[in-house]
Structure formats: C-alpha cells, structure tokens
C-alpha positions in Angstrom: -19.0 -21.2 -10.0 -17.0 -18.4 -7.6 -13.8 -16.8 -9.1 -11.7 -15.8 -5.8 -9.6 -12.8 -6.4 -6.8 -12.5 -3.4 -4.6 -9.6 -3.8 -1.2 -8.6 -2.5 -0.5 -5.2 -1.8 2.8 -4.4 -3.4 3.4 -8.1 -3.9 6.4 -7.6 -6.4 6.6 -10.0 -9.3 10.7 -10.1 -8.6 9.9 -10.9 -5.1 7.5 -13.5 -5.6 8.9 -14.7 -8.2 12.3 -15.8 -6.0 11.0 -16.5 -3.5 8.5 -18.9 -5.0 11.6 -20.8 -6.8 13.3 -20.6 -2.9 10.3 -23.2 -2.3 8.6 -20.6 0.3 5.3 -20.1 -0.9 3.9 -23.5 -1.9 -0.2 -21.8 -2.6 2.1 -20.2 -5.3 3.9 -22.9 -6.8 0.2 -24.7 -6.8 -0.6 -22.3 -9.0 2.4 -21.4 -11.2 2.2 -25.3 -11.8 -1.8 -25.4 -12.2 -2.7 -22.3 -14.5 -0.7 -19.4 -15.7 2.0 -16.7 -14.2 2.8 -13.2 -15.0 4.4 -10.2 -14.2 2.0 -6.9 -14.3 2.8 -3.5 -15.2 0.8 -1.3 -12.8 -0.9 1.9 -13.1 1.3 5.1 -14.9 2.2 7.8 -14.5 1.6 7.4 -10.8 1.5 3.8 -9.4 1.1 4.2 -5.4 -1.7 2.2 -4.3 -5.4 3.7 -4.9 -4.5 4.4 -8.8 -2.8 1.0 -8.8 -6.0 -0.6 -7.5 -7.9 1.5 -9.2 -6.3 -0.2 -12.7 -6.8 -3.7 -11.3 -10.1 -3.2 -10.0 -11.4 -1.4 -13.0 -9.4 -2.6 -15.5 -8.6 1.4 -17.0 -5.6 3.2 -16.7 -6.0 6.2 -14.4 -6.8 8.9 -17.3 -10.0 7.1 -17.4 -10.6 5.9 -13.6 -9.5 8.9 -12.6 -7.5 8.0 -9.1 -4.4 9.7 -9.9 -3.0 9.3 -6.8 -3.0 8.7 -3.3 -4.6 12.0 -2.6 -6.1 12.9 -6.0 -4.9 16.1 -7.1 -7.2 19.1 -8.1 -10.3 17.1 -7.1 -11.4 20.0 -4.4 -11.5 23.7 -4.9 -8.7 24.9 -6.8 -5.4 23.2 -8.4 -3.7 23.0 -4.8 -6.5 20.9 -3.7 -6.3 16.9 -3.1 -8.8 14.4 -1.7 -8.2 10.8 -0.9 -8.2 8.4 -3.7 -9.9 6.2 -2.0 -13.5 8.2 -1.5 -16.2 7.1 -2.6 -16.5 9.9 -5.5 -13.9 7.4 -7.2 -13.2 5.6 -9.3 -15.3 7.5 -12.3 -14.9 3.5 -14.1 -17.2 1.2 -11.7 -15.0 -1.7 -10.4 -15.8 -5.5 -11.6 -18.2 -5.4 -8.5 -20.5 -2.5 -9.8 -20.4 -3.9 -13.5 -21.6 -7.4 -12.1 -24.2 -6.2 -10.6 -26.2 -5.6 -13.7 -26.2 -9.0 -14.3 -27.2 -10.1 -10.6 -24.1 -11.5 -10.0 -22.9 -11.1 -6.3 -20.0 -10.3 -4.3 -18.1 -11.0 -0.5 -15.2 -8.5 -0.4 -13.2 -8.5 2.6 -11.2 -4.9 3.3 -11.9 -3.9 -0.2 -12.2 0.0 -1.3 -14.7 1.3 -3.4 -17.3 -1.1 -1.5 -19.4 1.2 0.8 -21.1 4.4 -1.0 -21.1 8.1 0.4 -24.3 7.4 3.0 -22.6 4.4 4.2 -24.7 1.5 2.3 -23.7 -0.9 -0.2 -25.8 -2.4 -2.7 -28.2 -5.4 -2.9 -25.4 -7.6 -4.7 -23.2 -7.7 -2.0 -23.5 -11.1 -0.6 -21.1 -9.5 2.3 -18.6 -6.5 2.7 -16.2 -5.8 5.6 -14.0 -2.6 5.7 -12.3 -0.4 8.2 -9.4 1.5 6.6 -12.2 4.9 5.8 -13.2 4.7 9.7 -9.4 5.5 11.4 -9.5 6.8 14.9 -6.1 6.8 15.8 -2.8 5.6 14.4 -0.2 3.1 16.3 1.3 4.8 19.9 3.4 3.5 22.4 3.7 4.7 26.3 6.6 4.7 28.6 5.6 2.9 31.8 6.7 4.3 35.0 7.1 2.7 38.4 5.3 3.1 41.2 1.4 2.6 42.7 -0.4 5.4 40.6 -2.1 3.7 37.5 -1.1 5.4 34.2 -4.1 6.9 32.2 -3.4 6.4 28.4 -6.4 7.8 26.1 -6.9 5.7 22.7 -8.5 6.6 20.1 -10.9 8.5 22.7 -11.3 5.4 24.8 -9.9 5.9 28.3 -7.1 3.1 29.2 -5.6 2.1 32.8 -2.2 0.8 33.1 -1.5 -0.2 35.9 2.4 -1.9 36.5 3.2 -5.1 38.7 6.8 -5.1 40.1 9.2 -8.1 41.4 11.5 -6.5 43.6 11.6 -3.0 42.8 12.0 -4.5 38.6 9.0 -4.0 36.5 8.0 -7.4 35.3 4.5 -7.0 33.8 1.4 -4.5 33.0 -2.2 -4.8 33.7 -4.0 -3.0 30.7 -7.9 -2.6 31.6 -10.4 -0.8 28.7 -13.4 -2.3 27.7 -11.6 -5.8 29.0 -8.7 -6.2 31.0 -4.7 -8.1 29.7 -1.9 -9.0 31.5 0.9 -8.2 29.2 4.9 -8.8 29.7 8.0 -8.5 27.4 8.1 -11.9 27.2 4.1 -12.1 25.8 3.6 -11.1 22.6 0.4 -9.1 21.0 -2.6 -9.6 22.3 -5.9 -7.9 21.2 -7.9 -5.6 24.2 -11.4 -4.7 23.2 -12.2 -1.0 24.3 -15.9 -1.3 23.5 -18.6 -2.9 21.8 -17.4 -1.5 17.9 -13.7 -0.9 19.0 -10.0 -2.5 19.9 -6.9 -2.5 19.3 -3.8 -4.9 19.8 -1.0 -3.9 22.3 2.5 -5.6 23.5 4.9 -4.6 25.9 8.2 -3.7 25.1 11.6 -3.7 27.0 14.4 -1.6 25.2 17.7 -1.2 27.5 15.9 -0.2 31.2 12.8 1.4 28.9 9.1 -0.8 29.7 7.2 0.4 27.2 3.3 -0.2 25.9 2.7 -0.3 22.3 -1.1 -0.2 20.3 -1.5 -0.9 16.5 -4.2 1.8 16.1 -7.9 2.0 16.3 -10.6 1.8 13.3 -14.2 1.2 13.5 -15.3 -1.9 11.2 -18.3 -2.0 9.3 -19.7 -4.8 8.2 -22.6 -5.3 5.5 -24.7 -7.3 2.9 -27.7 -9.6 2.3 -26.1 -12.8 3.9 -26.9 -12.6 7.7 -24.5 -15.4 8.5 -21.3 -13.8 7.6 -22.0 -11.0 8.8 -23.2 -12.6 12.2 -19.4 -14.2 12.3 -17.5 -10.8 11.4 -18.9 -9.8 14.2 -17.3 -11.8 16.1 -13.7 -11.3 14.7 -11.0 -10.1 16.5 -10.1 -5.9 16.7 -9.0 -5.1 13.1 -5.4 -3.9 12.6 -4.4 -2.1 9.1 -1.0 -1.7 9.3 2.3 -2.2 11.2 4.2 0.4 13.8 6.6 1.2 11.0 6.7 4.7 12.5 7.6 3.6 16.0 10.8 0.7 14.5 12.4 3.6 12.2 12.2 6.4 14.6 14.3 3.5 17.0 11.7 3.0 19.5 12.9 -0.4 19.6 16.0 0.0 19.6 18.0 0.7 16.2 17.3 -1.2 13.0 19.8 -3.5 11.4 20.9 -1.2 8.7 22.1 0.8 11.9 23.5 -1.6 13.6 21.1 -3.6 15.9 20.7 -6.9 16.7 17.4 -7.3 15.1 15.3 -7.4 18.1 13.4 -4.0 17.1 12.9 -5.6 13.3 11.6 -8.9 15.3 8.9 -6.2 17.3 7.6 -4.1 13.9 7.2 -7.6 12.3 5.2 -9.1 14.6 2.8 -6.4 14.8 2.6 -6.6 10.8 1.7 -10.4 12.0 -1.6 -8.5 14.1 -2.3 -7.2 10.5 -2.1 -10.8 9.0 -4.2 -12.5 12.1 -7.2 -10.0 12.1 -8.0 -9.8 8.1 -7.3 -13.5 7.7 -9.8 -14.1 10.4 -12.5 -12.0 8.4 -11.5 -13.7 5.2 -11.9 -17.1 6.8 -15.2 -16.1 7.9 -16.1 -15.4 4.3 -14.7 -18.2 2.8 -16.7 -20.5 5.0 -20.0 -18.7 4.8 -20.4 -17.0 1.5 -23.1 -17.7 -1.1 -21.1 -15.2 -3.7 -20.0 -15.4 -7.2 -17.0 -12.9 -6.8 -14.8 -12.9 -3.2 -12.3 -10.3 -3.0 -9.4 -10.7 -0.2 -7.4 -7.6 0.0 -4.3 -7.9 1.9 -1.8 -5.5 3.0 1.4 -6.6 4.6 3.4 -7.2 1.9 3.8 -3.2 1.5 4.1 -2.6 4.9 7.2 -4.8 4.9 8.5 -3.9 1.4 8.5 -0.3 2.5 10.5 -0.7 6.0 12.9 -3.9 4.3 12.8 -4.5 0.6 15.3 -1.7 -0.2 18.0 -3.4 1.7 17.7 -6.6 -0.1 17.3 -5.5 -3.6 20.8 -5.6 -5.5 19.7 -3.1 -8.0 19.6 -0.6 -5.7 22.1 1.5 -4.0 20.2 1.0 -0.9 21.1 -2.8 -0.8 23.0 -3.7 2.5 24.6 -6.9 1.8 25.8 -7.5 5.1 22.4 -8.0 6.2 20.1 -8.5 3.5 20.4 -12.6 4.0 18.8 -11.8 7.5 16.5 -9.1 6.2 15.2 -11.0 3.5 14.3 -14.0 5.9 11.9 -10.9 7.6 10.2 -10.8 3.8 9.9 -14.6 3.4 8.3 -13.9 6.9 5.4 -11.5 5.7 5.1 -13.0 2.2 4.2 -17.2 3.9 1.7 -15.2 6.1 -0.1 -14.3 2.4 1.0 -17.3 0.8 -0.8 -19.0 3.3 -4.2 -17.6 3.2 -3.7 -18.2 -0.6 -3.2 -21.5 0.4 -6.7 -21.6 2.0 -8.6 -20.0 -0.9 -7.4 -22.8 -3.2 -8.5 -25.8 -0.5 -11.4 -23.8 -0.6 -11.9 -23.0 -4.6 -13.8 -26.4 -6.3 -13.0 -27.8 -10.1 -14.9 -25.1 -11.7 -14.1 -21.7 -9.8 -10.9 -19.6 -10.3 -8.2 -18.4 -8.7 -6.7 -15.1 -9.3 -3.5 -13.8 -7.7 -2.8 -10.1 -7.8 -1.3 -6.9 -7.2 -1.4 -3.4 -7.2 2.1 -2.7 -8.1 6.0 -4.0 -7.2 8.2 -1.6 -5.1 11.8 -0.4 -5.4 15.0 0.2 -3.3 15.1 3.8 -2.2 17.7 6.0 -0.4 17.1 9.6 -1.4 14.2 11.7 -1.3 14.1 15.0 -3.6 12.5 18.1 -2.2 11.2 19.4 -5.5 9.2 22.7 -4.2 12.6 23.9 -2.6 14.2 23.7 -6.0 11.6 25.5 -7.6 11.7 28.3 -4.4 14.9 29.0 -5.0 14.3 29.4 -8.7 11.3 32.1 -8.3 8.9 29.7 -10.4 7.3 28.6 -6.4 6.7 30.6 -3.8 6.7 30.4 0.0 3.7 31.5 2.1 3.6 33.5 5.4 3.6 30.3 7.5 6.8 28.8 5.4 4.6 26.4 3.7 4.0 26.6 -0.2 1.6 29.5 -1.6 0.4 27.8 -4.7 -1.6 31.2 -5.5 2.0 32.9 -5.6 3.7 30.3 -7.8 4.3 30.1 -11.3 4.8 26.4 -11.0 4.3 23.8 -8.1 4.9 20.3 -7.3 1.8 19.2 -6.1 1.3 18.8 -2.6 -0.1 15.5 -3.2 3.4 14.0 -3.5 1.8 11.8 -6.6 4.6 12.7 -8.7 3.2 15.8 -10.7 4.5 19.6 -11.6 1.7 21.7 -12.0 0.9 25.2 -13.7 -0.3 27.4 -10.8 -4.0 29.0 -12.5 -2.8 32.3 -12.7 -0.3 30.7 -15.0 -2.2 28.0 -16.9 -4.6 30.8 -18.2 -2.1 32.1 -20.5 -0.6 29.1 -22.7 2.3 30.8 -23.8 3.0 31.8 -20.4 2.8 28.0 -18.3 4.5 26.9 -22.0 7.3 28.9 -21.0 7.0 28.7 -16.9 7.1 24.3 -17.5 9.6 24.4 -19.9 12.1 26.8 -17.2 10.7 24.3 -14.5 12.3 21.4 -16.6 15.2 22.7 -16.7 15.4 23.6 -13.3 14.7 20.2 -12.0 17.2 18.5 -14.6 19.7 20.3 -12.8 19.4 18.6 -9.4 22.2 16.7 -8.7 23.1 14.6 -5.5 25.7 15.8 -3.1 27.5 13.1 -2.3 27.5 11.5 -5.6 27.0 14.3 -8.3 25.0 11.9 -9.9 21.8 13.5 -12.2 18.7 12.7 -9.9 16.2 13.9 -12.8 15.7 11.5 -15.4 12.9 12.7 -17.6 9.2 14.2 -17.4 5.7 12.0 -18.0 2.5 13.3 -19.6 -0.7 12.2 -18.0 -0.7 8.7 -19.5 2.8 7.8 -18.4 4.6 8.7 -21.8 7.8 10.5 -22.1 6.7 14.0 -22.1 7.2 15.1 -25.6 7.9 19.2 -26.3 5.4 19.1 -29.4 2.6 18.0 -28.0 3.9 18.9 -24.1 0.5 19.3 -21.9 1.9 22.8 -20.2 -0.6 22.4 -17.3 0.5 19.3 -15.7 3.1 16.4 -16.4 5.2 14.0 -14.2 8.6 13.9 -13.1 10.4 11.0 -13.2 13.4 10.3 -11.0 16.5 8.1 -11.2 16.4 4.9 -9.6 16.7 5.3 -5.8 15.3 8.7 -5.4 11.4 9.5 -4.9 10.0 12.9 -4.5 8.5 15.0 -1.3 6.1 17.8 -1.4 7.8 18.8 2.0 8.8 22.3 1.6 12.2 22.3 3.7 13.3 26.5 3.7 17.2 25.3 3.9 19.5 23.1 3.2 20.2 20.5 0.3 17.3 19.5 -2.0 18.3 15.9 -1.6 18.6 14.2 1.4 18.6 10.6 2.7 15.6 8.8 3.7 15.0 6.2 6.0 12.5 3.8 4.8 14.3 2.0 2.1 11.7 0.8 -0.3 9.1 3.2 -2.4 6.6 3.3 -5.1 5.5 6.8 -6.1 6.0 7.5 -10.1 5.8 4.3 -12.7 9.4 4.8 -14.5 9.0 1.2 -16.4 11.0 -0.1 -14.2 10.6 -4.2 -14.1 10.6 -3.9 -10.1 7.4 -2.0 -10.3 5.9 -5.3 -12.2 2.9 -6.6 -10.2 2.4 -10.4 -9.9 -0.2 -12.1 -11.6 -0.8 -15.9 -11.2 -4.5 -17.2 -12.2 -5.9 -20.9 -12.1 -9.3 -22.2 -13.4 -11.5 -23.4 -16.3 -9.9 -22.3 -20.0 -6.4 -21.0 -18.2 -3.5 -23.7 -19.9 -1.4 -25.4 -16.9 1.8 -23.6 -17.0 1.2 -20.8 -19.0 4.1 -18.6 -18.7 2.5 -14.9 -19.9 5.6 -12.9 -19.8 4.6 -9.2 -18.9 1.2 -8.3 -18.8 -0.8 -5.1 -18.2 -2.6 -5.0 -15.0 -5.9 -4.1 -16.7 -5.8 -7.7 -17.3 -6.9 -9.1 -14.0 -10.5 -7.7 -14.5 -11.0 -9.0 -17.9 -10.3 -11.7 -16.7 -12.6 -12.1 -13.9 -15.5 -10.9 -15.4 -15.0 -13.3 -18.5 -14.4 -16.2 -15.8 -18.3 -15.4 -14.8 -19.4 -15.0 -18.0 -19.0 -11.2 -18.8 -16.1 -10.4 -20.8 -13.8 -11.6 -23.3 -13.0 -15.4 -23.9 -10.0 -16.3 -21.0 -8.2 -18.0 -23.6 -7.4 -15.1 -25.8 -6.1 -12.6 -22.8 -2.8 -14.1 -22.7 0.5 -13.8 -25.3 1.2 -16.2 -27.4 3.7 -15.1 -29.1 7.4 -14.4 -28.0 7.4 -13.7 -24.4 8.6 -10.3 -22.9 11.6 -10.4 -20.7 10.2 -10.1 -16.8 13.3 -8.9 -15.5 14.8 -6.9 -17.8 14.4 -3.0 -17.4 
C-alpha cells in the first residue's frame, strides 16, 4: 500500500473549489466524488510558504516546528538576524518522512524541502529524492538582440552562451543559441530547454515586443538526485533542465509589453504563462519518472505554479478584493484555469496510478488573497523615533527601540537593548501599536491596521501581551514590506496583485484538502479543517497514527466561505 501526497502550492480552497464546479479539473471532481473535501486553515501567525509547509508536513503549528517564516527570524546572531526557512536546521518537528522512518517505511519525494541533510545526504529510507530549489545559480534574465555579424556573449549562471542572430532582409527572423548544445529559437517557437553542461540547463524563448528581439532564460539550479532505488534515479537523470518558477519579474516590469490590468492585449500575460508551463513540464517529468519506478510507501509531488500564478493574476479576479478588475478578470481567470489543469492533470496521473488500497491526498500550503497596497512599516516607526536609520539609509536595528523585522514575515520586534528591560519594550510595543493603528491610506483614508497577533496567531491580548515580539495584521488588501523607503507615503501601490504574508483568518487563506482511500466515506464534505490534518492522516493511512475515520467532523459543518 502507497499513500500519494500531491501538493499545490497556494492552491486556494476558493479557487479550487469554483473552478472544480466550472467542470475544469476532472482529477478533482474524481476525488471530491470518491473520498472527502475540505478547506484547510494554514499555518498562523505567518502563513507564506516554508511555515505553511512546515504545518502540513509536520503536522505542528509553527510555535513548535519552528519555521516562522520565509526567512526565519532571529535564527542567526542577534534579533535582526534571519535564515531561510527552508535549511536544513528546520523544522525542529521531523516531517512525516523522518517519523516513518523508524518504522522502515520508505519514501520518493519529488522537489520536496526538508529532504537532503546539511552534508548533502539523505537517509537509507528514501526510496528516491529529487530537489533543486537549495542549489540556485541564477534567477530568470532576458537579452536584447542586436543586428549585425558579431555573436552576442550572454553569461548564465557562469556558463558562457553564444547568440548568434539570422536575418531575412535586413529583419531579424531567428537566433542561434549554442551552450553546452546548440537551439534555433524564433518568436514564433516557443520554450525550448538548452543544456549548458553535464549538471546544468535552462529553458529560453525568443521574444518580439514592438521592433525589440529579445532572449529570455527561466534561471539555472543544479539538481540533485538521491536514494536506494538505482532505477529512478537512473531516469531523473535523464529529465529535462529543471525550472522553479516563472519570469514574473520580467511580465510586471513590462518586458513583454504591459499587462492587462494596464492595458495590453494579453500577449505579455500569454509569454509569463508559458514559461510557468516550463515549471509544469520539467517537475511533472521527474514526478512521472517516480511514479513509474518507485518501490516507496510514501510519494510526495510538490508542485509550484499555482502560486506563481496566484501572485501575478489572482488579485484581479477575486471580488473580495479592491484589486478585482472586472473588465478583465473573465480573461484573466481563463490564465488560472490555465495553471491549475496543468496540476489537475498530474493529479490525474497519480490517481491512474494509485491501486484499490493506496491513497490519495490533495494539499496545500495555504490560499492567497487580492492585494493592492503594500505598508512600509519601518518608515512609520522612523518617523516616530521608536526605529532608527543607519549610515547607509538602511534600518539600524541596534539603534531602534522597536523594529519590523527585516524578514518581512509579519512581526514587530523589541530591539535587545529594549527587550532587557520589560517595563521598557512594555511601554516601547504598546507606543508602536499605536503608532501603526494610525496608518491610514491616502487615497482612501481608510484604517490599514487592523489588529496585532501573539506568536500563535491570537489577537494580541494587553494582559498577557508578549512585549518582545507579536504580529501585525493588516486590512484586507494591504501586506507589509520591510523596505525602509526615507520619503514619501507609508503606503503605496503594489503591482503583483495577489499575497500571502500574515494568516488574518481570512477564508481565502483556506488551503484545499481533498483525500481518497481505504476508511475515507465517498463524499465526505469536512467543512474547515486545520492543516495539521494532512499528516495525521498520512501516517494513519500507513499504519502510524490515529484511526482515518475519526480525523474528520461530524457534526455541523463550518462555513468554507464565510470570513
């Protein structure tokens, strides 16, 4: 018996959920019909993605996993400090993998954190492990192609590139692109993945905007692959050049032209959406490696575009938001339906896959909500005396009574010098609150602060305050920046239109859960669920944990769309 445990990053309960009843993801309607359906609050106070994975992987809330954020706050030298959440130090709860293990119980994860220790090495019960997003040379570019004889030199990633441009009459018409292997790319040819080495490659399309010929990459990672089964890993090997994300960058800085929301025609939307599709191609090729080879008892499929999409579109679509654009969000949502059949379809392939007595589980990290502000809180706090500036302009933490964390996960923190004294931060927090509730936005005069979050999420409550750290939550289409700006308003628009930073119970935020297999009822309609579920649920699927059958309500259901 396997269970198979695909998950969605950012793949919002509201969204799946309509789009599912739209009749676009059929893998999901085999399952909403087959075994049981949920939204999924995600990690709190902080819910971007290592804490939120963190939850579902581990099944803890992040006061006892420890991932806090997506840069971990204070985990270095001194309270300024911040390392990735996704290192290997973390999480301090061993995720379902680890905890099988003591059983002998084995695992295939396919771009999974947490997989790969410190030295590099996993353990002898993974069956097979493939990751790249630790091992990031470079991050998406693009070149402007010039006329003319010379070859262009374009260095990736420390690999040296030729581009070299063919002309029909005096017009560029195509480029030859030679690295470790040579492409012949036009406008009118889509991706196509160029090997720069033996470990390395990257995927690269040509691009016409007005007169412009330009050459565009999706980044460069180095993939490592790993295990006892020798047959998987001999067909990783073989995969195509892994891409991680999308050139989200690149489509809102208008490389491509301008977006929708600014008038275009949707050509440059049509350019960052098919290189999310590079994103799609290269992990579903692993995955389908995996799921034809693996002699495992746990296989993890970790799956990314859905945020890279929700972050660039969903803001313009979502009706409870002020960024909703409903002159295009018809067209715009057709982009999402898009991303979401690419997942829905490798969802599809686990459950050909999956027999009678394995399960299915369908996850996610956390939802996402429109956005169209972002609040600079260290310049509020500058201006108030509580932060201070340092010579270079940036913030001097040492200097400060009171900071906003330069980790941008959402918290206000006592500087030392200040949390020594209680009475002291009791009184520097309390003037920061205030301070803070005072924001209000320009154009609207709305409030932009709507309350403050201890460490587990809760409404920060004066009795029992912690005066060294708590959370500030935001009104609905505002997120926070650590940027320290010097001048000029606090709060200013923001381009990318969809967020996730602090969990303020919003419904949006709701992960999806779906789950088929032995002991789950057809049809079970859960309601709202915590997303420490998921992991209970896996490891009693194998035999570890508690009985399926008493991890889901049964009583009166909990609205999934209500706030």
């Amino acid at each position: 018996m396997t269970v198979y445990w695909v998950v969605w990053d950012a793949g919002a309960h509201w969204v799946v959920d309509r789009l599912e009843r739209e009749g676009a993801l059929p893998a999901v309607t085999r399952m909403r019909e087959r075994g049981a359906f949920a939204a999924a609050r995600p990690a709190r106070p902080n819910c971007q993605t290592p804490p939120s994975l963190a939850t579902l992987f581990t099944g803890t809330w992040p006061a006892e996993h420890q991932v806090t954020g997506f840069t971990v706050p204070g985990a270095g030298e001194g309270v300024a400090s911040h390392v990735s959440g996704f290192s290997p130090d973390f999480p301090a709860v061993p995720p379902v993998w680890e905890a099988m293990s003591e059983k002998d119980l084995t695992s295939a994860l396919v771009h999974a954190p947490w997989v790969f220790g410190a030295d590099g090495h996993v353990g002898p019960h993974i069956d097979s492990a493939v990751e790249a997003y630790s091992r990031r040379l470079t991050r998406h570019a693009l070149l402007t192609l010039e006329s003319g004889p010379e070859a262009q030199h374009w260095d990736i990633g420390g690999h040296r590139v030729e581009v070299a441009v063919e002309e029909h009459r005096g017009v560029p018409e195509r480029v030859k692109v030679t690295g470790g292997e040579s492409v012949l790319l036009s406008p009118d040819s889509g991706w196509q993945s160029l090997s720069l080495d033996r470990y390395h490659g990257t995927w690269m399309r040509c691009v016409r905007v007005g007169e412009r010929l330009t050459l565009v990459h999706t980044g460069v990672w180095r993939t490592r692959t790993a295990g006892r089964n020798p047959k998987t890993l001999q067909r990783l090997a073989q995969c195509p050049p892994f891409a991680g994300e999308g050139v989200g960058p690149l489509y809102r800085r208008g490389e491509f032209g301008p977006r929708l929301a600014e008038g275009g025609d949707g050509s440059a939307e049509e350019v960052f959406l098919s290189s999310v599709e590079c994103v799609a191609r290269s992990i579903g090729d692993a995955a389908d490696v995996v799921l034809e080879t693996h002699e495992a008892d746990l296989v993890v499929i970790y799956l990314p575009m859905t945020d890279d999409v929700g972050h660039e579109f969903l803001g313009w679509c979502d009706e409870r938001s002020a960024a909703h654009r409903p002159e295009i969000a018809e067209r715009v949502w057709s982009y999402i339906r898009r991303c979401y059949s690419w997942s829905d379809a490798l969802l599809g392939r686990v459950l050909d896959r999956a027999g009678p007595e394995d399960t299915v589980v369908l996850g996610a990290d956390h939802g996402m909500v429109g956005s169209t502000h972002l609040v600079h809180v260290n310049d509020q706090l500058v201006r108030a005396g509580l932060a201070a500036r340092g010579a270079d302009g940036g913030l001097d933490p040492d200097g400060s009574q009171v900071f906003y964390h330069p980790a941008n996960n959402g918290s206000l923190w006592a500087a030392e010098s200040t949390a020594a004294d209680p009475a002291r931060a009791r009184q520097a927090m309390a003037r920061a609150r205030a301070v803070l509730s005072s924001i209000t936005d320009p154009e609207t005069g709305g409030t932009v602060v709507a309350g403050f979050l201890d460490r587990e999420g809760r409404p920060l409550a004066e009795a029992g305050a912690d005066h060294a750290v708590s959370y500030l939550a935001l009104a609905d289409d505002y997120q926070p920046s650590a940027e320290l700006l010097g001048e000029g308003p606090v709060v200013r628009r923001v381009p990318k239109p969809g967020a996730h930073v602090v969990n303020t119970g919003d419904s949006r935020l709701h992960a999806i859960h779906a789950a088929v297999g032995p002991d789950i009822r057809p049809g079970t309609a859960a309601g709202v669920v915590d997303n420490t579920l998921p992991a209970a649920l896996v490891l009693g699927q194998l035999g570890l944990g508690p009985d399926t059958r008493r991890l889901y309500p049964t009583g009166p259901l909990e609205p999934t769309h209500e706030r």
